[in-house]
MIDOSE-1310 file (N, C-alpha, C; in nm, 2 decimals, decimal comma, always signed):
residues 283
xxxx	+0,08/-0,12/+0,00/+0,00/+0,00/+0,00/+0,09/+0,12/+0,00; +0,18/+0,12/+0,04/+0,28/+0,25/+0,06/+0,32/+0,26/-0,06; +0,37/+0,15/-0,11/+0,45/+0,16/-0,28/+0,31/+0,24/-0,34; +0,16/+0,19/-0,33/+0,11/+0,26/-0,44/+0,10/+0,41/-0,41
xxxx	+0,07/+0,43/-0,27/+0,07/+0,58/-0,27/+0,19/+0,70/-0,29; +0,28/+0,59/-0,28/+0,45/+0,68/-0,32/+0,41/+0,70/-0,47; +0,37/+0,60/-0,54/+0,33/+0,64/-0,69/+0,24/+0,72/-0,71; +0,15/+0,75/-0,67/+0,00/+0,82/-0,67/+0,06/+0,95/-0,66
xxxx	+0,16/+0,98/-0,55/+0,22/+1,07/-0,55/+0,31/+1,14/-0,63; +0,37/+1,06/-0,71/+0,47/+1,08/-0,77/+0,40/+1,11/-0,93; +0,35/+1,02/-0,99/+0,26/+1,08/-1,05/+0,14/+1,25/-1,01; +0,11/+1,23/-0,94/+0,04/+1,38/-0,92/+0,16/+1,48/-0,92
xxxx	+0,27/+1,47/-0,86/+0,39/+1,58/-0,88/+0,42/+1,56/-1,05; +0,47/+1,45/-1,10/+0,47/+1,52/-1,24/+0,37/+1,56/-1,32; +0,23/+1,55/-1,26/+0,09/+1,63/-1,36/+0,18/+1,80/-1,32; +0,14/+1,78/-1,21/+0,19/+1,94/-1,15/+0,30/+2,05/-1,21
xxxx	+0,42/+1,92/-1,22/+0,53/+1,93/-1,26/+0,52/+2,02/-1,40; +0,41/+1,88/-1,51/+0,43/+1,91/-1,65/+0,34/+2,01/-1,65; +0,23/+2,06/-1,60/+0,16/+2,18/-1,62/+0,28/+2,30/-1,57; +0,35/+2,29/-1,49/+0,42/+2,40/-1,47/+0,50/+2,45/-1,52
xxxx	+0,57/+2,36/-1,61/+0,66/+2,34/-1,73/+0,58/+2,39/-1,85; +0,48/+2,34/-1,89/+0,43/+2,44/-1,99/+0,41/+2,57/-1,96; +0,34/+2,63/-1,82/+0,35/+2,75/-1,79/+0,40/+2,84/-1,82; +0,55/+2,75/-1,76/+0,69/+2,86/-1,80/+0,75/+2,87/-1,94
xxxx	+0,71/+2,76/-2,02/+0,74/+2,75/-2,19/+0,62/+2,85/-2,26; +0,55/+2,88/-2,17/+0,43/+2,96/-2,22/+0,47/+3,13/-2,22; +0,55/+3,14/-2,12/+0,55/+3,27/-2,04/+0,72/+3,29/-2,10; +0,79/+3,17/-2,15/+0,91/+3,21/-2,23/+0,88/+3,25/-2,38
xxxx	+0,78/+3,19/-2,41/+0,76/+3,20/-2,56/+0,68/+3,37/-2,56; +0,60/+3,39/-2,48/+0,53/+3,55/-2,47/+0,72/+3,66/-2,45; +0,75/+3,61/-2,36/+0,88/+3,68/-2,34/+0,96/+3,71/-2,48; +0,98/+3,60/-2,56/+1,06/+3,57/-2,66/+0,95/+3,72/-2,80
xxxx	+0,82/+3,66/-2,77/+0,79/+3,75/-2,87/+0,74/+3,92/-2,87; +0,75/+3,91/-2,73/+0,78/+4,07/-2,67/+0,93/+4,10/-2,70; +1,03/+4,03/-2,72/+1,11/+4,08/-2,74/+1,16/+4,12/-2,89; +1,09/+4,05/-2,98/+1,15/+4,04/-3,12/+1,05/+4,16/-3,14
xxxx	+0,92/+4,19/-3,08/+0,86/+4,32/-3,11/+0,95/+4,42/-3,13; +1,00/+4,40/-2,97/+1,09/+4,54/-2,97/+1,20/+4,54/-3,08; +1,23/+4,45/-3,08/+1,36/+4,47/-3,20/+1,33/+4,53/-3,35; +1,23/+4,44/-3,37/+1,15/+4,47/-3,51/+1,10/+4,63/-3,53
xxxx	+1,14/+4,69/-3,62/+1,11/+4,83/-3,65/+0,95/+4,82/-3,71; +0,90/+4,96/-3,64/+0,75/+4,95/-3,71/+0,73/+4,96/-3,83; +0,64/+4,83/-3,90/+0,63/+4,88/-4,05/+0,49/+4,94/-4,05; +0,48/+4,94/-4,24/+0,38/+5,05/-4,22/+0,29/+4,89/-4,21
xxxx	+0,15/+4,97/-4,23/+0,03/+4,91/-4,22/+0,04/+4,82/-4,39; +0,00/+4,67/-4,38/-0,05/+4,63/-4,51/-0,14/+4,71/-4,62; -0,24/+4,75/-4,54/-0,32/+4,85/-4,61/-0,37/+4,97/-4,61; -0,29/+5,04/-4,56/-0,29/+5,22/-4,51/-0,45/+5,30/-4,52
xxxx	-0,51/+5,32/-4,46/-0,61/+5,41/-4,46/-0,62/+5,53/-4,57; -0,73/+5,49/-4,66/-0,68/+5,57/-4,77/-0,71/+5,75/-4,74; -0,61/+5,82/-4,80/-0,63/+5,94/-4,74/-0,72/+6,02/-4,83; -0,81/+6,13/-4,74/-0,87/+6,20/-4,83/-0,82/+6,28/-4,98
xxxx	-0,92/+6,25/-5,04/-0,88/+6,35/-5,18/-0,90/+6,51/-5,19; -0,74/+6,56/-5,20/-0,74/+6,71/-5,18/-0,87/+6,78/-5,28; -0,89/+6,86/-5,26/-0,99/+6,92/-5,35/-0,93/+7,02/-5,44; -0,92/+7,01/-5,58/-0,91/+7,07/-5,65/-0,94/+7,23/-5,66
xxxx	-0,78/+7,29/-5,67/-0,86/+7,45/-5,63/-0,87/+7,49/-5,79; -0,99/+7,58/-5,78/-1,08/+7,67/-5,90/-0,97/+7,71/-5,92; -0,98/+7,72/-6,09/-0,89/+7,85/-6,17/-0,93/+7,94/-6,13; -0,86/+8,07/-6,17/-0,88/+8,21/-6,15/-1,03/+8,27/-6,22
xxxx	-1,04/+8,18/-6,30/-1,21/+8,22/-6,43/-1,27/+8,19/-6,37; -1,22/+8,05/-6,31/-1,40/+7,94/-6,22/-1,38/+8,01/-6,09; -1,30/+8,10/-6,04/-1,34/+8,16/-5,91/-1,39/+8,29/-5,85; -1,38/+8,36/-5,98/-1,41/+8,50/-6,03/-1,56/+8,54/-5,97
xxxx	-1,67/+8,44/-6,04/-1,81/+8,45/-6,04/-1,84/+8,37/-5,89; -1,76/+8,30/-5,84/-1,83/+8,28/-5,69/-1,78/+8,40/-5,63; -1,70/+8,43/-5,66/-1,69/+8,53/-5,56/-1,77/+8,67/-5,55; -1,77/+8,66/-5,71/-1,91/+8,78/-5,70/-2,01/+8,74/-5,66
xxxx	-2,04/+8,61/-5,67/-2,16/+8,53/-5,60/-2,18/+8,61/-5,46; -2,06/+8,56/-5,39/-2,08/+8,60/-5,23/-2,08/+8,73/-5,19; -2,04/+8,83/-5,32/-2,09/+9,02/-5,26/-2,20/+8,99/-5,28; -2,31/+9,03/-5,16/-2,44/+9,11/-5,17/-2,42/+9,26/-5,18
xxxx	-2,54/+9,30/-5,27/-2,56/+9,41/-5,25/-2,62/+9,48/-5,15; -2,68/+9,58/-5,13/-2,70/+9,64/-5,00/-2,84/+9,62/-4,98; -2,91/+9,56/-5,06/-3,09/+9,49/-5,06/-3,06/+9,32/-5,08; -2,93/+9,31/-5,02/-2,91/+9,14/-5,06/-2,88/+9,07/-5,18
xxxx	-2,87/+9,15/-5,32/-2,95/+9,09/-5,45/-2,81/+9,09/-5,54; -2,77/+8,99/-5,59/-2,58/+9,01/-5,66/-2,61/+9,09/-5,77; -2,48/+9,18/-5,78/-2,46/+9,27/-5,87/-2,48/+9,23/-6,01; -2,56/+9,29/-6,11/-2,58/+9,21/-6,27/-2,54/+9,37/-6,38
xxxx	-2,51/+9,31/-6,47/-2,52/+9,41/-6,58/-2,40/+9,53/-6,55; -2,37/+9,68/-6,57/-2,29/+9,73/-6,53/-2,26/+9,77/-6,41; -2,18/+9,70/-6,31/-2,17/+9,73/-6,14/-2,10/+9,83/-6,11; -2,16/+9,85/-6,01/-2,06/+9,98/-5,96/-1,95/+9,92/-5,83
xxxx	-1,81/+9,94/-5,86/-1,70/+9,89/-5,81/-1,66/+10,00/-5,69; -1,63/+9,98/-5,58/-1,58/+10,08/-5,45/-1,40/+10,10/-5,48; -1,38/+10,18/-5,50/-1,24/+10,20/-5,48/-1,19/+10,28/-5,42; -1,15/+10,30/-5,25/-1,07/+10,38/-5,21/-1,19/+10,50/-5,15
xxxx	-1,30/+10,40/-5,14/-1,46/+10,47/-5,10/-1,52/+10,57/-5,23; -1,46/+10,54/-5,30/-1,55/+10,59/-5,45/-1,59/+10,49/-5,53; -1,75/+10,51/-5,58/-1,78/+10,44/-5,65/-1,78/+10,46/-5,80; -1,74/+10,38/-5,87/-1,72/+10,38/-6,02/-1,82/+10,33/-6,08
xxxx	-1,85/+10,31/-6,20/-1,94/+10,24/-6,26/-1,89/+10,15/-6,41; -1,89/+10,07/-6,45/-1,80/+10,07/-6,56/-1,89/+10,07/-6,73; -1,80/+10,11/-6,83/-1,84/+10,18/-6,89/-1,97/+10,02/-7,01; -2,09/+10,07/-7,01/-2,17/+10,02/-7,09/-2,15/+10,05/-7,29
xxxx	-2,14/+9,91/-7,32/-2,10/+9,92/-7,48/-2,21/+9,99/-7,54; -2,26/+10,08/-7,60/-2,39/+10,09/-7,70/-2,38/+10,03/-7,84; -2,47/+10,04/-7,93/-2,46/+9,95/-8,06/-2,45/+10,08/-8,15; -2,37/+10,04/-8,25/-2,33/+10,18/-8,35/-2,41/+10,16/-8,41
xxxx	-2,46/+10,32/-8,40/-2,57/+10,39/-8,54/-2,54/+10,38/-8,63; -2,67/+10,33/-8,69/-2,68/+10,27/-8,86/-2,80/+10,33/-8,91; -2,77/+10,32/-9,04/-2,86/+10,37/-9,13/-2,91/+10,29/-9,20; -3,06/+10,31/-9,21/-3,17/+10,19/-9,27/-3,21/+10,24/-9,34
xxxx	-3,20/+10,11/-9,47/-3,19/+10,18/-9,64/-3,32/+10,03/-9,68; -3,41/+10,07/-9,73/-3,52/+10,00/-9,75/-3,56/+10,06/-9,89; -3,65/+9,97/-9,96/-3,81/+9,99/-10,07/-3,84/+10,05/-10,04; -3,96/+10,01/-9,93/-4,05/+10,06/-9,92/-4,04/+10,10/-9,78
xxxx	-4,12/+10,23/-9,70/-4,13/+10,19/-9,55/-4,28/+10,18/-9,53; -4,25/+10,18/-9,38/-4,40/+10,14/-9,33/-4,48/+10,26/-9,36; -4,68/+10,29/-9,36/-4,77/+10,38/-9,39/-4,73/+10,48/-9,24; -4,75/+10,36/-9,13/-4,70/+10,49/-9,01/-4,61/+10,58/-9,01
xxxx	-4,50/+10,54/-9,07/-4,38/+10,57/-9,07/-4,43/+10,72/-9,11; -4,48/+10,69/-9,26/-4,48/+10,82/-9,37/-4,59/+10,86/-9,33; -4,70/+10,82/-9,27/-4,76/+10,96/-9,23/-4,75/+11,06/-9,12; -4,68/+10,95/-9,04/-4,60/+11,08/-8,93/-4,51/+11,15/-8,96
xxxx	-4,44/+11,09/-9,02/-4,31/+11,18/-9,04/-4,29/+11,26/-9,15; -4,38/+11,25/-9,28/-4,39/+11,32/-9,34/-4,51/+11,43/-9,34; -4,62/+11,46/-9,27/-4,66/+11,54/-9,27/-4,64/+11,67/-9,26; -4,67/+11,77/-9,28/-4,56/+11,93/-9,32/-4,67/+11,99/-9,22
xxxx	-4,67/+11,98/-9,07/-4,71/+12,05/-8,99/-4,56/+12,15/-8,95; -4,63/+12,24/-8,85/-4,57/+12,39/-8,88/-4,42/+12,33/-8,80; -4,43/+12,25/-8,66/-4,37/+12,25/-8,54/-4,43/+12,06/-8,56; -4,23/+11,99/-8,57/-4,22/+11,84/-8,59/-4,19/+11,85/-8,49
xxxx	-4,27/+11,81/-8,32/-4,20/+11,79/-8,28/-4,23/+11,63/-8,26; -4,13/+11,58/-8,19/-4,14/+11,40/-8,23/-4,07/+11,35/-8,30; -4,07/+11,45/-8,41/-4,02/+11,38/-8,55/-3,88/+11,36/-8,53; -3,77/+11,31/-8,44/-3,66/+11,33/-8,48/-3,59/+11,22/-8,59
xxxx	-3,61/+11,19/-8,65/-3,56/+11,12/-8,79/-3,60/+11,17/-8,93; -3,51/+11,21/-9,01/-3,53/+11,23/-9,10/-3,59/+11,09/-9,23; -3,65/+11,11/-9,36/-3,67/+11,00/-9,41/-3,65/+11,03/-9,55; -3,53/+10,98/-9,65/-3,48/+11,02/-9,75/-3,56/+10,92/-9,84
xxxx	-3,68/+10,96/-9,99/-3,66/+10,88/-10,08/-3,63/+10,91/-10,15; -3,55/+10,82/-10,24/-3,47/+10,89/-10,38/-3,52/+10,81/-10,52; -3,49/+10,88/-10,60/-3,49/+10,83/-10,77/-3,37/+10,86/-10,84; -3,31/+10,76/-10,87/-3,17/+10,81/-10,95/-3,18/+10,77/-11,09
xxxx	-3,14/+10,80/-11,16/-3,16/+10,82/-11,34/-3,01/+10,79/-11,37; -2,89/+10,70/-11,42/-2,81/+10,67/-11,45/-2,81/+10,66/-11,61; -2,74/+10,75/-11,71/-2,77/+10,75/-11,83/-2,59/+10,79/-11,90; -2,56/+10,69/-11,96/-2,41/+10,67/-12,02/-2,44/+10,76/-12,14
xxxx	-2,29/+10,71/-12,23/-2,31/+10,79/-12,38/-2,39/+10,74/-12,46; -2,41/+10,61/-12,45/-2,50/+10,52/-12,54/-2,64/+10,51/-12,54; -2,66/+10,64/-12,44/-2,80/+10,64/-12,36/-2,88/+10,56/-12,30; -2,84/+10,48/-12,29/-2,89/+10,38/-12,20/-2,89/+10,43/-12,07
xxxx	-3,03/+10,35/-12,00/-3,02/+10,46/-11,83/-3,01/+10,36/-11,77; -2,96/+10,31/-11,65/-2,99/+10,26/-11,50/-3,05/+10,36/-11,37; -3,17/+10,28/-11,32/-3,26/+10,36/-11,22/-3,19/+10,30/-11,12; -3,23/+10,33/-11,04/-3,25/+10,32/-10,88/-3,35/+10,39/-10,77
xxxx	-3,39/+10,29/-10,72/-3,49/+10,36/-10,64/-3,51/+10,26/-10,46; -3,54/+10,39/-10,39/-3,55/+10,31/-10,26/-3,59/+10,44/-10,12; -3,53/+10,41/-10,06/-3,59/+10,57/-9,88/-3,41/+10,47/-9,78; -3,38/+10,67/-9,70/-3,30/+10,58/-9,65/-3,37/+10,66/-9,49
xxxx	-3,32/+10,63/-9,38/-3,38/+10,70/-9,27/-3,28/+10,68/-9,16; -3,23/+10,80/-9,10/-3,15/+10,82/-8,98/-3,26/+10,87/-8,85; -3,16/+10,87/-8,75/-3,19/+11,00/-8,61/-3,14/+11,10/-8,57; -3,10/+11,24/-8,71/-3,01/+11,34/-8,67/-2,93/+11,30/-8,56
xxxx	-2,84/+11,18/-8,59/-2,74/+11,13/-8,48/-2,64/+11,08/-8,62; -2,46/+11,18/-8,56/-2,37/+11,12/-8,65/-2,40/+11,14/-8,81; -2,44/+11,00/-8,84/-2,45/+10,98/-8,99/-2,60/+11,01/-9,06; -2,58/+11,16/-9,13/-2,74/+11,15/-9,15/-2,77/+11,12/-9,30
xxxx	-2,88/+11,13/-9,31/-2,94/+11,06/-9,48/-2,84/+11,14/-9,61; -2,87/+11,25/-9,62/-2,83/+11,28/-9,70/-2,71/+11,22/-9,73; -2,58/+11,23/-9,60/-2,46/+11,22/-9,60/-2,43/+11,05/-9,68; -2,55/+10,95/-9,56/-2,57/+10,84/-9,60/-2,58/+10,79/-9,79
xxxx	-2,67/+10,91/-9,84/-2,69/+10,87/-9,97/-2,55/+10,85/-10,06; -2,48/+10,98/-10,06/-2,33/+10,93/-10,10/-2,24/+10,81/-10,06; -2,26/+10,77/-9,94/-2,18/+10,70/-9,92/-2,21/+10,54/-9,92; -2,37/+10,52/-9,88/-2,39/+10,41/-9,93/-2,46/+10,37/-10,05
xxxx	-2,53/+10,44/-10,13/-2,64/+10,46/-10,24/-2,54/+10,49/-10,35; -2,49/+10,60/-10,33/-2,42/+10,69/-10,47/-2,28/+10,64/-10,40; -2,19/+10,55/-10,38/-2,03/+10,62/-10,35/-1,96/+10,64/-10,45; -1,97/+10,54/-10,58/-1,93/+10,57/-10,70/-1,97/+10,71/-10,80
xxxx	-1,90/+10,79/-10,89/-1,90/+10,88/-10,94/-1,82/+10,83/-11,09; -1,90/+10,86/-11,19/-1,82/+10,83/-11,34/-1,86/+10,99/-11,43; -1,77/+11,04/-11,45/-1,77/+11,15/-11,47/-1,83/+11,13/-11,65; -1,82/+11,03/-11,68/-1,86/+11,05/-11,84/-2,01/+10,97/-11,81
xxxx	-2,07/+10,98/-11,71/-2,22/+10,92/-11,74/-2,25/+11,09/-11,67; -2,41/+11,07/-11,71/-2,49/+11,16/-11,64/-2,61/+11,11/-11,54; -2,62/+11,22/-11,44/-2,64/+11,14/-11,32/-2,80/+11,26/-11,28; -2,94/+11,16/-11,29/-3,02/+11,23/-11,25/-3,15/+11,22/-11,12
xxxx	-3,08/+11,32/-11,03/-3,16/+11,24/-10,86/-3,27/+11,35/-10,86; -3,38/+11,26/-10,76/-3,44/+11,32/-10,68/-3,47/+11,28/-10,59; -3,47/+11,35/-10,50/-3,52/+11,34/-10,34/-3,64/+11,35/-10,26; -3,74/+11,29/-10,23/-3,83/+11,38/-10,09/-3,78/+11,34/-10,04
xxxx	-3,78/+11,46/-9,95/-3,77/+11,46/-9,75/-3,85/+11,49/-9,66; -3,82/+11,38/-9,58/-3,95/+11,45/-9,42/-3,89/+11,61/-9,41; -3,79/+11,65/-9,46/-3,77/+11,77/-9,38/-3,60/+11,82/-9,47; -3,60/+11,92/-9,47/-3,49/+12,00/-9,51/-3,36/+11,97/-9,48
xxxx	-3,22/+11,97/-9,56/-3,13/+11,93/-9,51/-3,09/+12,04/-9,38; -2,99/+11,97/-9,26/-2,94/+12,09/-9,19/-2,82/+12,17/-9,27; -2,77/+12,26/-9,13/-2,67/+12,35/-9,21/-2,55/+12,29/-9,26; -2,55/+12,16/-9,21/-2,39/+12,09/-9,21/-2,40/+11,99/-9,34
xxxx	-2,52/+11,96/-9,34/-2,55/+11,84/-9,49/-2,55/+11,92/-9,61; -2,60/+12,09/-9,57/-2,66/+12,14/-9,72/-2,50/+12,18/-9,73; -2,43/+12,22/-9,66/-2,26/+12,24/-9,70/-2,16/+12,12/-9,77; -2,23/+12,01/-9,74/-2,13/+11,89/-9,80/-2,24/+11,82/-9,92
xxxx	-2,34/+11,88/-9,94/-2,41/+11,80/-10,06/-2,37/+11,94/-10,19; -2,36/+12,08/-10,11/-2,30/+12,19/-10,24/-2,20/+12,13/-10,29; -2,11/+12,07/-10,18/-1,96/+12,06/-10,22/-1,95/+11,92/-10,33; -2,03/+11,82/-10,33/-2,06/+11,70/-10,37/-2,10/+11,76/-10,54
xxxx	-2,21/+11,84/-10,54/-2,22/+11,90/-10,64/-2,15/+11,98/-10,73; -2,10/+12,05/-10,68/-1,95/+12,13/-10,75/-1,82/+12,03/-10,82; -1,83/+11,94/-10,72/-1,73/+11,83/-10,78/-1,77/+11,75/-10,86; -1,92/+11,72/-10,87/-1,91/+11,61/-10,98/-2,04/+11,68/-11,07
xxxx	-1,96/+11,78/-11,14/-2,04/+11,85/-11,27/-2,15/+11,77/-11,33; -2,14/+11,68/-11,37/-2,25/+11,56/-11,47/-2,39/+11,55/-11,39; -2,36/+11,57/-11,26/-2,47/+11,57/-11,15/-2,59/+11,60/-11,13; -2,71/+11,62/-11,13/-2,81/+11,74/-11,13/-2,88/+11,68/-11,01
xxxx	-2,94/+11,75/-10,91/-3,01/+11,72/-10,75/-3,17/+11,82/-10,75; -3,26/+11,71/-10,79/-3,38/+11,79/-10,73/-3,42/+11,73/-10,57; -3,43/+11,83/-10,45/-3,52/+11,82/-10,35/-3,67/+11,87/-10,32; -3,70/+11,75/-10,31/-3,86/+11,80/-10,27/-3,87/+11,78/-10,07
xxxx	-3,87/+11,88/-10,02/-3,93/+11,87/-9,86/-4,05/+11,89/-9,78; -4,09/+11,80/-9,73/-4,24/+11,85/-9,65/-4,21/+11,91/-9,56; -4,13/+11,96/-9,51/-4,11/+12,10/-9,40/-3,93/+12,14/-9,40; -3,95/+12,29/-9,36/-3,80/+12,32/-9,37/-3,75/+12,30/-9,22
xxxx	-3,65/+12,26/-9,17/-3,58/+12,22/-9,07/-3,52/+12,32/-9,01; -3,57/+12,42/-8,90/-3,56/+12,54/-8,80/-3,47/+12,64/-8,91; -3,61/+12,66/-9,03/-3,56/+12,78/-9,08/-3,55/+12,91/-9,07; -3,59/+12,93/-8,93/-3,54/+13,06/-8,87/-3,35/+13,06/-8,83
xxxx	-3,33/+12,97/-8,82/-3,21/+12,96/-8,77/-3,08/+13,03/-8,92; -3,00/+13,13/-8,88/-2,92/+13,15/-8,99/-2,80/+13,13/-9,07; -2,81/+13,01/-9,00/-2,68/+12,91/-9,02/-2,79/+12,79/-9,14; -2,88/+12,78/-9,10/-2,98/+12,66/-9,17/-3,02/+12,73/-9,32
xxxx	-3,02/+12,87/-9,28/-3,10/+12,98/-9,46/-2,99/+13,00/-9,56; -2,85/+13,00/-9,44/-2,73/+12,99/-9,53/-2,73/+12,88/-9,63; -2,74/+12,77/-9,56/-2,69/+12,68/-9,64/-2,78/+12,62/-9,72; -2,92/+12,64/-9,73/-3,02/+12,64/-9,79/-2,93/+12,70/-9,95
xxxx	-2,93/+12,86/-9,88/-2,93/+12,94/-10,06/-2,76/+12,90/-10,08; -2,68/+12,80/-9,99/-2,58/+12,72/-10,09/-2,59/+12,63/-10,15; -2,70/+12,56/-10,14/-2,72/+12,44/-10,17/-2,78/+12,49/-10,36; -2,88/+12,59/-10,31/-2,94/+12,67/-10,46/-2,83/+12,73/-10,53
xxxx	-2,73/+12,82/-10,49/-2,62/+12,87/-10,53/-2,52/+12,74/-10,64; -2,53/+12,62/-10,56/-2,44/+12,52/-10,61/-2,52/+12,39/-10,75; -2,67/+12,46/-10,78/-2,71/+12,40/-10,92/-2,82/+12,33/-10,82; -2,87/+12,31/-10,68/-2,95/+12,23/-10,68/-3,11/+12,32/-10,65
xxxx	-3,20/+12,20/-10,69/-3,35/+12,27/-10,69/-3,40/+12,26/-10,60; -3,45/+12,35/-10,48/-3,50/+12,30/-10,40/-3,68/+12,36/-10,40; -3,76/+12,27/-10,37/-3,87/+12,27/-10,40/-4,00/+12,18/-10,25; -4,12/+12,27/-10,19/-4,17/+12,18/-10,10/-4,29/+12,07/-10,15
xxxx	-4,33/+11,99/-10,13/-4,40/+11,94/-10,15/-4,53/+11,96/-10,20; -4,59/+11,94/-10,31/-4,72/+11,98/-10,29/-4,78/+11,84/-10,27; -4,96/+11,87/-10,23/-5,03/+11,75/-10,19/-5,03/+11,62/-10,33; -4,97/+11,68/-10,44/-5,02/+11,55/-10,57/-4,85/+11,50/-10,53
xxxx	-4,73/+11,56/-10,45/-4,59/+11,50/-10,43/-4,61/+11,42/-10,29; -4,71/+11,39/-10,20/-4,74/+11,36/-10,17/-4,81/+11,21/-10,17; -4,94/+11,21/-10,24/-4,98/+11,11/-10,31/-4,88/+11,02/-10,43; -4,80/+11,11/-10,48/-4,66/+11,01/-10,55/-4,60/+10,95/-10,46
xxxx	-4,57/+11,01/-10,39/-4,42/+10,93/-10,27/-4,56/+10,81/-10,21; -4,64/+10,84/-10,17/-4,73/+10,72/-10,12/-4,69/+10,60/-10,22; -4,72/+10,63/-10,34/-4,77/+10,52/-10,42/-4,59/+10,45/-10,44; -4,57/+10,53/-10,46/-4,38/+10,51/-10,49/-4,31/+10,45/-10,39
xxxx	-4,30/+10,46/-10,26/-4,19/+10,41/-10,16/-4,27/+10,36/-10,03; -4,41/+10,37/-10,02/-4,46/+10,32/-9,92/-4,53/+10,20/-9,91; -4,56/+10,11/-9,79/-4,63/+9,95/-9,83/-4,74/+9,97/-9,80; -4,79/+10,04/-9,86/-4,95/+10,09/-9,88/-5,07/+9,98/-9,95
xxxx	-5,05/+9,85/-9,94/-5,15/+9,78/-9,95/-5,21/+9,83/-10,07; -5,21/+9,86/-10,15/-5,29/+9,95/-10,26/-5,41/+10,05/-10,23; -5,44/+10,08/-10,09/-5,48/+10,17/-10,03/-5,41/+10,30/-10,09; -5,50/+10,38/-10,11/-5,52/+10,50/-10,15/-5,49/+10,62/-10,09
xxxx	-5,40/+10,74/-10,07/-5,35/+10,79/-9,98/-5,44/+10,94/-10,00; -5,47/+10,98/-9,83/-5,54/+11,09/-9,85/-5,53/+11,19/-9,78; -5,49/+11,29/-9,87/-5,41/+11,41/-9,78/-5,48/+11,43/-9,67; -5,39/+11,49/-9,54/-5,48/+11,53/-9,41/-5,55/+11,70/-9,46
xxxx	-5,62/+11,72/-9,38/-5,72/+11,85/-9,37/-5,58/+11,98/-9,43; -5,52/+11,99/-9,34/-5,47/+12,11/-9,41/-5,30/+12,10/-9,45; -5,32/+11,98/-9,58/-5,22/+11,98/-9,65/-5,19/+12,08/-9,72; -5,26/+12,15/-9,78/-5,27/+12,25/-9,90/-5,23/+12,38/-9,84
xxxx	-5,29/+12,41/-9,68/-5,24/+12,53/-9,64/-5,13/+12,52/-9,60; -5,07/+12,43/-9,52/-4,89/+12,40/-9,50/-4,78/+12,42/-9,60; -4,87/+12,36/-9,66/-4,76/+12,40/-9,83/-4,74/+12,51/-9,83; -4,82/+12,61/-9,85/-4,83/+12,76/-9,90/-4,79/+12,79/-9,82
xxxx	-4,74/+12,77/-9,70/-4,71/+12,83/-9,57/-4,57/+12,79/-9,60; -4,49/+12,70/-9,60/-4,36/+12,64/-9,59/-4,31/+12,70/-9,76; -4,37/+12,71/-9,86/-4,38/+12,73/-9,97/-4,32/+12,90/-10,00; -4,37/+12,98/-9,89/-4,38/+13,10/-9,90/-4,20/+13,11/-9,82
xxxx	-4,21/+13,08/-9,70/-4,09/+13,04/-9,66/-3,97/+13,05/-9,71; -4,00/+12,94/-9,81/-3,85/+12,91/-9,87/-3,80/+13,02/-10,00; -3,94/+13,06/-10,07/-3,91/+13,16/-10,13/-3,86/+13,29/-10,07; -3,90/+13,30/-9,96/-3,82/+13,42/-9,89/-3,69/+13,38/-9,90
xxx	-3,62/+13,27/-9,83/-3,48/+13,26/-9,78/-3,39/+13,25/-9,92; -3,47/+13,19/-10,02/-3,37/+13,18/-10,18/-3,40/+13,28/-10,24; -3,44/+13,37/-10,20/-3,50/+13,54/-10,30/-3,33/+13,63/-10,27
């Protein structure tokens, strides 16, 4: 009985034994790999945290308009069209393009057109556009003619009809053809056109200019009577409308529907009135 329990014993010391021994092989191997930690330099991560994507900064073009985006104006509402810039506590404005004046060269024009603006009341006022229609007669040595016909119409701004007619209608000049115009106008040349249509005439001798006008253009003024009796001095006719030059220019240059044109009430006295006028200033 003793022999077995010396064994019982002995046996239970090496369970003990061999669990303790693993312990320590447990606690060498943790040792062992706390130390090769330390040794081993940190690497990086297998798969690194991807980093955010920087944001692309706006060109100078694409940043321009946000940023005017973010001025308010002083009612809240962004600046549009031409702004006014602060500089140095002054405000500027910057300069707005306008569209260059042109001259509109047509057939025919509208009935409104010509009976507003051609009526030969005493005082246009309203009327500020003059309205040129012409007939031109082109006739060589062989006699053969070429016509032309059409209306051109400005806004006493810059470039006005008359001036226009030379330059877009007539710019050519052939001194061996002969050249035969006529004109109605809403209104009389001023003092600055009847000076460069004398001078136009003088130069190209072959030339002959009849004007017909439904009113004279502030012929009190004596810069306007001058140039009137240069215009007569330089071979041209100047002549006002009567009511039958009237009913022609209807039928001739206006889109009158085949409507019938009917002088107003006192066509016939204006005439004689404007009529009398001009005879004074060319006497």
């Amino acid at each position: 009985m003793a022999d077995k329990k010396g064994l019982n014993r002995l046996t239970v010391r090496r369970k003990e034994n061999s669990k303790a021994d693993k312990e320590k092989e447990k606690e060498k191997e943790k040792e062992k790999e706390k130390k090769e930690d330390k040794t081993k330099k940190p690497g990086k991560p297998e798969k690194p945290p991807e980093k955010p994507k920087k944001e692309e900064k706006p060109t100078k073009e694409e940043e321009k308009p946000a940023k005017e985006e973010e001025k308010p104006t002083e009612n809240g509402e962004s600046k549009e069209g031409a702004e006014a810039m602060e500089e140095d506590g002054e405000f500027k404005m910057e300069p707005i393009e306008l569209p260059p004046f042109e001259i509109i060269i047509g057939e025919r024009m509208s009935p409104f057109y010509y009976k507003f603006q051609f009526r030969n009341v005493e005082y246009s006022s309203g009327r500020n556009k003059t309205f040129l229609c012409y007939l031109v007669d082109i006739q060589d040595k062989s006699k053969s003619i070429d016509g032309m016909r059409g209306y051109l119409e400005d806004e006493h701004a810059g470039f006005h009809a008359e001036d226009a007619f030379f330059q877009k209608v007539l710019p050519q000049y052939d001194a061996t053809k002969g050249y035969v115009i006529t004109w109605y106008m809403s209104s009389s040349p001023c003092a600055a056109c009847s000076t460069k249509i004398a001078d136009v005439l003088r130069a190209r001798t072959s030339l002959r200019l009849t004007i017909f006008c439904s009113r004279i253009f502030l012929w009190e003024e004596p810069e306007v009577m001058e140039g009137l009796k240069a215009l007569a001095s330089a071979g041209c006719k100047l002549r006002m409308m009567r009511p039958l030059d009237f009913t022609y220019t209807w039928d001739t240059f206006v889109e009158n529907e085949d409507q019938t044109f009917t002088p107003w009430e006192d066509c016939q006295e204006n005439y004689d009135y404007y009529d009398e006028k001009l005879t004074n200033i060319l006497q």
